[in-house]
Every structure is written in structure tokens, then in C-alpha cells.
C-alpha positions in Angstrom: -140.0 -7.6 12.4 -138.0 -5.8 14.9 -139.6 -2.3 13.5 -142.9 -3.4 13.4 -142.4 -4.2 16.9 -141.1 -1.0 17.9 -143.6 1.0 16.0 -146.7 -1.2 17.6 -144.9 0.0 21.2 -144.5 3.6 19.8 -148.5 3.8 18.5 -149.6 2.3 22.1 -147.4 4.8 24.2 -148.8 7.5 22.6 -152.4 5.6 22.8 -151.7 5.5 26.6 -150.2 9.3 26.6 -153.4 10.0 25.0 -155.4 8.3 27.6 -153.4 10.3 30.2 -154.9 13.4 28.3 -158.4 12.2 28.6 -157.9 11.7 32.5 -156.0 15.3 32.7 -159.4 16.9 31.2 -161.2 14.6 33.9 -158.6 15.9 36.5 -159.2 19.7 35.9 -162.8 19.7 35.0 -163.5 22.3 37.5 -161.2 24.8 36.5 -161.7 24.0 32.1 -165.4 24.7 31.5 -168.2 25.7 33.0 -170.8 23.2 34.4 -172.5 23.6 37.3 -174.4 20.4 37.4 -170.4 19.0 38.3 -171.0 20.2 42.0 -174.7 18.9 41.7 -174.1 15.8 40.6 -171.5 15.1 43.4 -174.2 15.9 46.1 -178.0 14.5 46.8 -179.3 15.8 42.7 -182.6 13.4 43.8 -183.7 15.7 46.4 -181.8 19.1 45.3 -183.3 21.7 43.1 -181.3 22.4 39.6 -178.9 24.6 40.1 -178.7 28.5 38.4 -177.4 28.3 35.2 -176.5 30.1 32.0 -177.9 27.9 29.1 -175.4 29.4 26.2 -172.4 29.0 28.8 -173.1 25.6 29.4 -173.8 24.9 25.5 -170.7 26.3 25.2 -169.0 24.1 28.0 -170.4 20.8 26.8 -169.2 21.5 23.8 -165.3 22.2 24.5 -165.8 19.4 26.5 -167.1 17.0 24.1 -164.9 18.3 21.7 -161.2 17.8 23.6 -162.7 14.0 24.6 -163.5 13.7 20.3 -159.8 14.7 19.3 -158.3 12.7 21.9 -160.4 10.0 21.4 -159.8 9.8 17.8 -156.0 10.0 18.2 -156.3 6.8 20.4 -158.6 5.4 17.6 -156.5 6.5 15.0 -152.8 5.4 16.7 -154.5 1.8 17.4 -155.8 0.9 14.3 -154.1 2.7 11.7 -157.3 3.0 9.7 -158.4 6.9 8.5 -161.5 5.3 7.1 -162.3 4.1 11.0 -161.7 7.8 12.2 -163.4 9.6 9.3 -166.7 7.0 10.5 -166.0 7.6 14.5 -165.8 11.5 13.9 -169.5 11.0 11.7 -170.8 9.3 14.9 -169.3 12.0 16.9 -171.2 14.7 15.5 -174.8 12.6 15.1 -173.9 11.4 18.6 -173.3 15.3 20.0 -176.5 16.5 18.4 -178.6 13.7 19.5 -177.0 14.2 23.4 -177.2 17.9 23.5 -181.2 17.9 22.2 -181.4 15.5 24.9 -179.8 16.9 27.4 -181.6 20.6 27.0 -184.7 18.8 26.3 -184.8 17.4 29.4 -183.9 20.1 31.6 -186.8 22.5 30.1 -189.4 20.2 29.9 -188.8 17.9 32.5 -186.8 19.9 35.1 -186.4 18.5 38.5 -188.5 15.1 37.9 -186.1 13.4 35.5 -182.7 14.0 37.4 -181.2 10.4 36.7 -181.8 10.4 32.8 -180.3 13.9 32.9 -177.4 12.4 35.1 -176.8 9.7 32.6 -177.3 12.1 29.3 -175.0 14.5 30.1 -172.3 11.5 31.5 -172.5 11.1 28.0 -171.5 14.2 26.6 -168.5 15.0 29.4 -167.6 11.7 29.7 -165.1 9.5 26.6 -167.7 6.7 26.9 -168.3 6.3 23.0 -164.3 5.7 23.1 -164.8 2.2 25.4 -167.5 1.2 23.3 -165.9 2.1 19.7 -162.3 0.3 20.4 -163.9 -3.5 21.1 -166.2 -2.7 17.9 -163.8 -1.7 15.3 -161.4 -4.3 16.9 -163.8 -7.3 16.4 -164.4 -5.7 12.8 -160.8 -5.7 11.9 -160.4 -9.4 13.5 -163.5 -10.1 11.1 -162.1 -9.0 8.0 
């Protein structure tokens, strides 16, 4: 009893140090990766033009990004359920997920430029953003309860 007690308390401190990852990446976003729809975002987007970009750069950016929140996220997954089957499934959603937002997101800004701003806000809050992480952990906790 005693163990499983202590290794409970040792899978949710590293849950928590993993959170504390996912907040460094949110602390240093400016410095890590290159997006410069962070500074436009922050301001008056409705009325602002889009800003200069390079589209392979910030591919690339959204990417890294998306890709540091995955692997944290999954650890957190992974350290609170004890379940590889649940991680192998959350990494498959990942990926479909990444695809899906990415054709989204670039889809938006060709085509639809300056007079979609707020989907584009909340498409690409998708992408830099461990959102899928908030809604996985209630899902695959009221599974696990289920079962």
C-alpha cells in the first residue's frame, strides 16, 4: 500500500514537472520559434494588416512547437494513466489533429487573409497552444472510471 502510494505521488510530480515544461515553452515563446502572428495577436489583429512572414519558417515553427507540447503532453498522459495503449491513441490524434490544424491554418491565411482574423486566431491557438491535453485527460479518465 505504502509503495503504491509513493509511486502515485512520484507519477504526479513528474505530471506537474511536466506541466511546468509546458508553461516554460509558453514562457519563452518569443525567443524558441518563430511566429510573428505572437506580436499580432497581442495587439488590435481586427483592424491590423497580417504581418510579413516567411511561410516555410513558420511551417517550421508551428511544428517545433506543436511537437514539444505533443511529447510533453504525452508524458503527462502517459505518467497519469499508466496506459501505452492511451498514448499510442493520443499520439494517432496528434498527428490527424496537426494535419487537419496546419491545412487549416495556411488555408485560411491564403484564401481568406485579412477577413477571417478570429478563426485564424483560434486555429493557430490550437496548434501553439496544449489544448488537446485539457480535453484528452477528463476523456480517457472517465473511460478508465467506465471500464
Amino acid at each position: 500500500m505504502r509503495n503504491k502510494i509513493l509511486q502515485n505521488k512520484a507519477n504526479v510530480f513528474i505530471s506537474l514537472l511536466l506541466v511546468c515544461l509546458l508553461a516554460t515553452v509558453r514562457a519563452f515563446e518569443d525567443n524558441l520559434f518563430y511566429d510573428p502572428f505572437l506580436i499580432y495577436f497581442k495587439g488590435d489583429y481586427r483592424v491590423l494588416p497580417l504581418p510579413e512572414f516567411d511561410a516555410l519558417l513558420l511551417f517550421l515553427g508551428l511544428l517545433f512547437r506543436f511537437a514539444l507540447n505533443t511529447v510533453l503532453s504525452l508524458g503527462i498522459i502517459y505518467f497519469l494513466f499508466k496506459d501505452k495503449e492511451i498514448v499510442k491513441f493520443s499520439f494517432i490524434l496528434y498527428i490527424l489533429f496537426f494535419l487537419i490544424l496546419i491545412f487549416a491554418f495556411f488555408f485560411i491565411l491564403y484564401f481568406y487573409g485579412n477577413q477571417n482574423n478570429l478563426l485564424l486566431f483560434y486555429v493557430r491557438r490550437f496548434l501553439i497552444q496544449p489544448l488537446f491535453l485539457i480535453l484528452f485527460i477528463p476523456a480517457f479518465y472517465f473511460q478508465k472510471r467506465s471500464e
